[in-house]
C-alpha positions as CSV (number, residue, x, y, z in Angstrom):
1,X,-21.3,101.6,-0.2
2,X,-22.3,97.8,-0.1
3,X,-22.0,95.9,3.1
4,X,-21.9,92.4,2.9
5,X,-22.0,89.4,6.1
6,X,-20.1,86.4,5.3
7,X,-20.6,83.3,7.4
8,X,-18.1,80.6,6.6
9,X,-18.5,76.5,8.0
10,X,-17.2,74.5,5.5
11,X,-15.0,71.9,7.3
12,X,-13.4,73.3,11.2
13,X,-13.0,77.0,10.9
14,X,-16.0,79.1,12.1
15,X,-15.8,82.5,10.4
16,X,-17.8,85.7,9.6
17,X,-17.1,88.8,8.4
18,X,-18.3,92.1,7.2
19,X,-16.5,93.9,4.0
20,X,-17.5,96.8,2.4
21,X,-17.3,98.2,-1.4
22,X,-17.7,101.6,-2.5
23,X,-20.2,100.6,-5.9
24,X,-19.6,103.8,-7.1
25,X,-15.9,103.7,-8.3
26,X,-15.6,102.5,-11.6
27,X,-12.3,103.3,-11.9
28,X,-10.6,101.9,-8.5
29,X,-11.7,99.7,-6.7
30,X,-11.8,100.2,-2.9
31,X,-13.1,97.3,-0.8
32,X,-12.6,97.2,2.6
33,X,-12.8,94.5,5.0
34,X,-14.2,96.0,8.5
35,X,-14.4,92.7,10.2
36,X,-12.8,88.6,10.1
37,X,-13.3,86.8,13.0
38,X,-12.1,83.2,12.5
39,X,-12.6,80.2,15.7
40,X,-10.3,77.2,14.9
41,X,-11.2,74.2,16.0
42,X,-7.6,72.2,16.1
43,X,-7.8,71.4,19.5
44,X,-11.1,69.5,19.3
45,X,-9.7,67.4,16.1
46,X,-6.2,67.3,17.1
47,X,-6.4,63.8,19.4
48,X,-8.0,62.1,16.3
49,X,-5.4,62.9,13.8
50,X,-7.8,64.9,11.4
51,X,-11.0,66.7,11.0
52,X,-14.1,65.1,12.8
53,X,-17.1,65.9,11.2
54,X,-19.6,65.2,13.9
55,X,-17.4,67.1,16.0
56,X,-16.7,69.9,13.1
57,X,-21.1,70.5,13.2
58,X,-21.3,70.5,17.0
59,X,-18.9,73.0,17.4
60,X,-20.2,75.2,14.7
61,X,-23.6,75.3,16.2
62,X,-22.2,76.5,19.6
63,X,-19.8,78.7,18.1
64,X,-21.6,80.8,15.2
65,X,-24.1,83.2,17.1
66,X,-21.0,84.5,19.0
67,X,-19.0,84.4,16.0
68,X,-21.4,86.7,13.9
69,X,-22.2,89.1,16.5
70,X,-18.4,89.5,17.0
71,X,-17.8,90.2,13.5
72,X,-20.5,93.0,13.3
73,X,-19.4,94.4,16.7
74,X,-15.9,94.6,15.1
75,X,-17.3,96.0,12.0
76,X,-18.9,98.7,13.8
77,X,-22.3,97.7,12.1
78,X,-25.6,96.5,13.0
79,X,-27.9,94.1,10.8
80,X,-29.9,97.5,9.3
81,X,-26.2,98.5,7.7
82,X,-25.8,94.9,5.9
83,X,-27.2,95.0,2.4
84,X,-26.8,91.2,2.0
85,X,-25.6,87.9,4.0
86,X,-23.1,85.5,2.2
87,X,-22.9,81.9,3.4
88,X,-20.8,78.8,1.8
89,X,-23.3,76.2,0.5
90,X,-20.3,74.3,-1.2
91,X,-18.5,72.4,-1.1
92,X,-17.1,70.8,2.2
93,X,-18.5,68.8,4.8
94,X,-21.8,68.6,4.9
95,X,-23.4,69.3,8.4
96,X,-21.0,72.3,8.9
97,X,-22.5,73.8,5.6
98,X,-26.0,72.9,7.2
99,X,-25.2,75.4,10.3
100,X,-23.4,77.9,8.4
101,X,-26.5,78.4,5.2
102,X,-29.4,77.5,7.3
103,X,-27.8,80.5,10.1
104,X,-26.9,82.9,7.3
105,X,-30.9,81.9,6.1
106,X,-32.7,82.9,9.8
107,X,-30.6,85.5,9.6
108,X,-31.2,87.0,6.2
109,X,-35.1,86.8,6.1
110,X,-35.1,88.1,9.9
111,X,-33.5,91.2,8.8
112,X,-35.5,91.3,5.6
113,X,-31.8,91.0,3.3
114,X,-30.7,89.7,0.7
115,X,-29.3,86.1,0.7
116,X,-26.3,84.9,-1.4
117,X,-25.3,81.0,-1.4
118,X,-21.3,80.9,-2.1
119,X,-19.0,78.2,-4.0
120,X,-16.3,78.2,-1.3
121,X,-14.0,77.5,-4.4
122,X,-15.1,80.8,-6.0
123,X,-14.6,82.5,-2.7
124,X,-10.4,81.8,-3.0
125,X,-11.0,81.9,-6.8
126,X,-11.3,86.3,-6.5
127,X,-9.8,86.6,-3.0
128,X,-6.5,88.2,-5.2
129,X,-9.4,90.7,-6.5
130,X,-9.4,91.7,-2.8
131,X,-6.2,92.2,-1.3
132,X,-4.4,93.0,-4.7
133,X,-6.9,94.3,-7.4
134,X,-6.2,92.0,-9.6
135,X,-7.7,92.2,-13.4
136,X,-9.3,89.3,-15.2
137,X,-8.5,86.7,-16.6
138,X,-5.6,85.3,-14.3
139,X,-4.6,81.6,-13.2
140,X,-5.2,80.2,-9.9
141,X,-3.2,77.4,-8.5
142,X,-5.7,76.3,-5.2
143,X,-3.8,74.1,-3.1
144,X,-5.6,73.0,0.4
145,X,-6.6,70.3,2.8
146,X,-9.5,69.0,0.1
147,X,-8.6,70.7,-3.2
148,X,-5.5,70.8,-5.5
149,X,-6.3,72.2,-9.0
150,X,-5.1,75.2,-11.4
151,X,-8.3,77.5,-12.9
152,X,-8.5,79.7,-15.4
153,X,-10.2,82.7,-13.9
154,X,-11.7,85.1,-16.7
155,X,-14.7,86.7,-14.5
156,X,-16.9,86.3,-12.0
157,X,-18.4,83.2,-12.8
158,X,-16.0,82.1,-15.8
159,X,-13.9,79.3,-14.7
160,X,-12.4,76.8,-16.5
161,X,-10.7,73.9,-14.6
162,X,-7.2,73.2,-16.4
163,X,-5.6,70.5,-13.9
164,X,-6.8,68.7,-10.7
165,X,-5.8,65.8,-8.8
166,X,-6.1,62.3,-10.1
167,X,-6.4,61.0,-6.5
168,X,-5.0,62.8,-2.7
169,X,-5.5,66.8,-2.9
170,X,-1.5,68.4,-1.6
171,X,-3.0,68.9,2.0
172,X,-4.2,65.5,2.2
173,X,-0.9,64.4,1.5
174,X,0.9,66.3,3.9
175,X,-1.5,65.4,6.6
176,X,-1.3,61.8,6.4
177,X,2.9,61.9,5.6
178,X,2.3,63.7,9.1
179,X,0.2,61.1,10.6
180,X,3.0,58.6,9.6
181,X,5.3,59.9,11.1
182,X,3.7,60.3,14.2
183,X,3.8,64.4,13.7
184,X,1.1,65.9,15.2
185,X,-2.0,67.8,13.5
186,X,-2.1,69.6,11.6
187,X,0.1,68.2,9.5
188,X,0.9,70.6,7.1
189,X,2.9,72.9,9.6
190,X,4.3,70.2,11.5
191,X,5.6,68.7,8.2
192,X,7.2,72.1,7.1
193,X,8.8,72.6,10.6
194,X,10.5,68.9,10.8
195,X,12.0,69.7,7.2
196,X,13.7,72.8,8.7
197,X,16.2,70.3,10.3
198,X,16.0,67.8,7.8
199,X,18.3,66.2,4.4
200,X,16.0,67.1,1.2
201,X,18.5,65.0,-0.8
202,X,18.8,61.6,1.7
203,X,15.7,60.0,0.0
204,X,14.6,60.0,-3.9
205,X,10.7,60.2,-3.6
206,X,9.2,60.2,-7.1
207,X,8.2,63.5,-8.8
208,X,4.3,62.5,-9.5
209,X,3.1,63.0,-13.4
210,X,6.4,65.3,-14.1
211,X,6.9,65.8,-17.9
212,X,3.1,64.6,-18.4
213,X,1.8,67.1,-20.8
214,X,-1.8,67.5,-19.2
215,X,-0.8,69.3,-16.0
216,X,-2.7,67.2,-13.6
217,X,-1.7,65.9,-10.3
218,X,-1.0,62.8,-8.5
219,X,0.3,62.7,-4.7
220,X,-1.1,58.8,-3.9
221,X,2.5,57.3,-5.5
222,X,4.0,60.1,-3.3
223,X,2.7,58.7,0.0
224,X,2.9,55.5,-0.6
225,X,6.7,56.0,-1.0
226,X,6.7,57.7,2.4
227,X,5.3,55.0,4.0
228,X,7.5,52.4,2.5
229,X,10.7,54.6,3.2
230,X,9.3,54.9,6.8
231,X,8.8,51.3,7.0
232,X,12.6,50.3,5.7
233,X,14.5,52.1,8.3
234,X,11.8,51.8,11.7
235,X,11.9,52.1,14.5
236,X,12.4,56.0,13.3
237,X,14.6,58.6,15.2
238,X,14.4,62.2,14.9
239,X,17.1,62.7,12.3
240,X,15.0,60.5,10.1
241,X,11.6,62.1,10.5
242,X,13.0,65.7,9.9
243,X,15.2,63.8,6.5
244,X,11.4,62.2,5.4
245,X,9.9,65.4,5.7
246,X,12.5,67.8,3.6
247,X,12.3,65.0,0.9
248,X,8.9,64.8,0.8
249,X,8.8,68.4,0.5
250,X,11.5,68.9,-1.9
251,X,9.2,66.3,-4.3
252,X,6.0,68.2,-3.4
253,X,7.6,71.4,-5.0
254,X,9.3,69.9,-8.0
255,X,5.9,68.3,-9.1
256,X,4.4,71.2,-8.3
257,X,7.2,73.4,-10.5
258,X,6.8,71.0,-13.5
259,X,3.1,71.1,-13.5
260,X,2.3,74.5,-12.9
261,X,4.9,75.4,-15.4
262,X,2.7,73.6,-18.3
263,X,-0.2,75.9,-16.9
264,X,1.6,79.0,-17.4
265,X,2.7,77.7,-21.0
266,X,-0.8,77.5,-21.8
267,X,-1.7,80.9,-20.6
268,X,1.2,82.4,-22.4
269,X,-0.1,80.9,-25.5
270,X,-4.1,81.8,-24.9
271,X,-3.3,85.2,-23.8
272,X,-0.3,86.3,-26.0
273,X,-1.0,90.0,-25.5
274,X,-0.8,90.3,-21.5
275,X,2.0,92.0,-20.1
276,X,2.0,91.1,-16.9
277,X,-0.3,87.7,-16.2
278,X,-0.5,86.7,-12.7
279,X,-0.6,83.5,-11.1
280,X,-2.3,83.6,-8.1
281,X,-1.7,80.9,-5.4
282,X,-4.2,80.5,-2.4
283,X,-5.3,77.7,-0.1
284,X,-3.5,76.8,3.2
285,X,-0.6,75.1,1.6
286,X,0.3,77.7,0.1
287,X,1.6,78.8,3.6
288,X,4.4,76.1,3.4
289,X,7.8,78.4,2.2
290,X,9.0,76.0,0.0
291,X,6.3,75.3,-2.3
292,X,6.5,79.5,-2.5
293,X,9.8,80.0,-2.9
294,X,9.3,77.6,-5.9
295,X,6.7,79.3,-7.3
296,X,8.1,82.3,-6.8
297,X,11.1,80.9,-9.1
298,X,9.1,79.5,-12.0
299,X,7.1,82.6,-12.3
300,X,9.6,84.6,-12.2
301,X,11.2,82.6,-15.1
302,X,8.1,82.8,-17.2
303,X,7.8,86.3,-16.7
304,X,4.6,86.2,-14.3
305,X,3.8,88.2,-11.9
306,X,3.6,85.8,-8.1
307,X,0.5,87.0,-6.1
308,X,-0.4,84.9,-3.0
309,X,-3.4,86.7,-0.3
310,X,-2.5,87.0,3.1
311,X,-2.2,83.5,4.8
312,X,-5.2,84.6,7.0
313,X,-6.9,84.9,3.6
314,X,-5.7,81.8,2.1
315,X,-6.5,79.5,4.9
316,X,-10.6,78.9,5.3
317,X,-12.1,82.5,6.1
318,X,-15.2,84.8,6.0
319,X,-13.8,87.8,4.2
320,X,-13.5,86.0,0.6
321,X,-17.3,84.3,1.4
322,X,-18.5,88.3,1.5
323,X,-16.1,89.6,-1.3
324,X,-17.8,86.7,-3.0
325,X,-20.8,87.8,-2.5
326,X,-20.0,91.7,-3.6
327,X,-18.5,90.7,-6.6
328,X,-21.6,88.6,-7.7
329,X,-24.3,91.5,-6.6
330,X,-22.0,94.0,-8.5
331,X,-22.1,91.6,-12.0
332,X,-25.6,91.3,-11.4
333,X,-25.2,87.3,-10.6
334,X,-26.7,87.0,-7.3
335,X,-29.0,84.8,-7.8
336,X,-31.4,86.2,-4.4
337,X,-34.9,84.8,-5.6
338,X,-34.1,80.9,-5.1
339,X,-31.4,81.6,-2.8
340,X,-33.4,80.3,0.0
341,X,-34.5,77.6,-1.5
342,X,-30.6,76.3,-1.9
343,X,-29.4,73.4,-0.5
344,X,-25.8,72.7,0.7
345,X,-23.9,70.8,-1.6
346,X,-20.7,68.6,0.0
347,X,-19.4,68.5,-4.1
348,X,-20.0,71.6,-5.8
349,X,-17.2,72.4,-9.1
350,X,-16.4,75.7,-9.5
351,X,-16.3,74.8,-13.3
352,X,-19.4,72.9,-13.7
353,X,-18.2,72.4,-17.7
354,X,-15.1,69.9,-17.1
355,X,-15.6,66.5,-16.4
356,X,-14.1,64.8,-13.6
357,X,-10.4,62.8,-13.5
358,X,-10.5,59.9,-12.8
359,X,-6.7,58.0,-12.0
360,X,-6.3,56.0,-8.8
361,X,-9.1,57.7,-7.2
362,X,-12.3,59.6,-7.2
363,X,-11.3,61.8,-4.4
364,X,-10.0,64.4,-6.8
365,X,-13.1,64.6,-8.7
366,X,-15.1,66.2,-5.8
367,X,-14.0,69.7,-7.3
């Protein structure tokens, strides 16, 4: 049985967790996580609108100790029972990355383990391995606060990057459509819960790169036409904010239909002989029930099969950080010898072969 620690700080969650795998079954696989304590931070970013970093490092550093001895507590394990530590080094902001590798680090060489520095990206990339058992190769759509692309995953370390953003990742774009209309943060929820009450069909926002045949993304145009929309009818009431917000949302999944459709094309054609291929959705916005629903839809038009992890396992966690970290000791990846030597990277591709897109901004180049 491997036991791994997983210590996550890449931008305001503090996480760590324990998860075990029984090595021995090459048939089935039986992981198990023992232990996922997660800390938000919300209410320290919430009066500015948006993640602080300053404030995003502080609170990691008084929060982590506590955090990791909770998770082992909760795991029923001590450090002598943990056969490795997993840590993000990448990417995300910078000086939470700092507190999370250098702790996982101290923490590793005190115990005399193993240490394994994680792509965060690879960490939602095999959370459907997890929670579902899924078998390679699959496609992941990764939509969150700083990422928005669609991999290719064939293994453990074999991804190829098919589509990213041009310019705003999906979150991004919610958040700031929040922040314009005075909705508080997070913005992602409190977008999705004006919508509820809103008129999807009152405004004609533009469906960004639909029908383009390189399934990339744009959500810049997107915003922009929120704010101009916003701006036309001010001072806004109530009725208006909850009409923005369905119509926005109602664009978000059409783009998101049209260009994930050209994905699952493509799979179709590269894998002809899969009976059942899986798209696999994770990252936070993946909460919001109308971008699933439409998912849900396409897929099963194209005759995929719709997996999507726990929303405690989509949103920024600990668990995948330690599966991670399993799957790369059990594929005999884990790069331990210069693992100490690692420094954390704020950019960090998952797919280190494709170069980066470049439209109306860098911002989607950063993965």
């Amino acid at each position: 049985m491997i036991r791994v620690l997983g210590i996550e700080t890449s931008c305001d969650e503090t996480a760590a967790s324990v998860v075990a795998f029984d090595s021995g079954a090459s048939e089935i696989r039986s992981p198990k996580i023992l232990s996922n304590t997660v800390l938000s931070q919300i209410a320290e970013h919430a009066a500015f609108g948006g993640v602080v970093p300053e404030i995003a490092a502080r609170a990691h550093v008084e929060a982590l100790d506590g955090i990791v001895e909770a998770a082992l507590a909760d795991a029923g394990t001590d450090l002598s029972e943990i056969d490795a530590v997993a840590a993000t080094a990448g990417p995300g902001l910078v000086g939470g990355l700092i507190v999370g590798l250098m702790t996982a680090k101290a923490i590793a060489a005190a115990a005399g383990k193993p240490l394994l520095a994680i792509n965060h990206l690879e960490g939602h990339a095999l959370t459907a391995r997890l929670t579902d058992g899924l078998e390679f190769p699959y496609l992941l759509l990764l939509v969150s606060g700083g990422h928005t692309q669609i991999v290719r995953v064939a293994g453990v370390g074999d991804y190829q990057r098919w589509a990213t953003t041009i310019d705003d990742a999906l979150g991004e774009a919610f958040d700031k459509t929040a922040k314009m209309l005075g909705l508080p943060y997070p913005g992602g929820p409190n977008v999705e819960k004006a919508a509820e009450k809103g008129d999807a069909a009152r405004f004609a926002f533009p469906r960004p790169m639909k029908g383009a045949t390189q399934p990339d993304f744009s959500f810049s145009g997107l915003k922009t036409a929120v704010r101009q929309a916003a701006s036309a009818i001010a001072p806004l009431t109530e009725k208006d904010v909850a009409d923005i917000c369905a119509s926005f949302q109602a664009a978000v999944a059409d783009a998101l239909q049209d260009r994930v459709r050209r994905a699952l094309e493509r799979f179709r054609a590269e894998f002809p002989d899969m009976k059942a291929p899986a798209l696999v959705v994770a990252g936070g916005v993946a909460a919001n029930r109308t971008i699933k629903v439409a998912l849900e839809a396409l897929c099963r038009d194209a005759g995929f099969r719709f997996v999507a992890p726990p929303l405690k396992l989509c949103t920024d966690n600990a668990a995948m950080i330690a599966w991670a970290g399993i799957e790369r000791l059990s594929a005999g990846l884990a790069d331990t010898e210069n693992s100490f030597a690692f420094v954390p990277r704020s950019r960090w591709p998952l797919d280190g072969v494709s170069t980066p897109v470049v439209g109306s901004g860098r911002r989607g180049a950063k993965a």
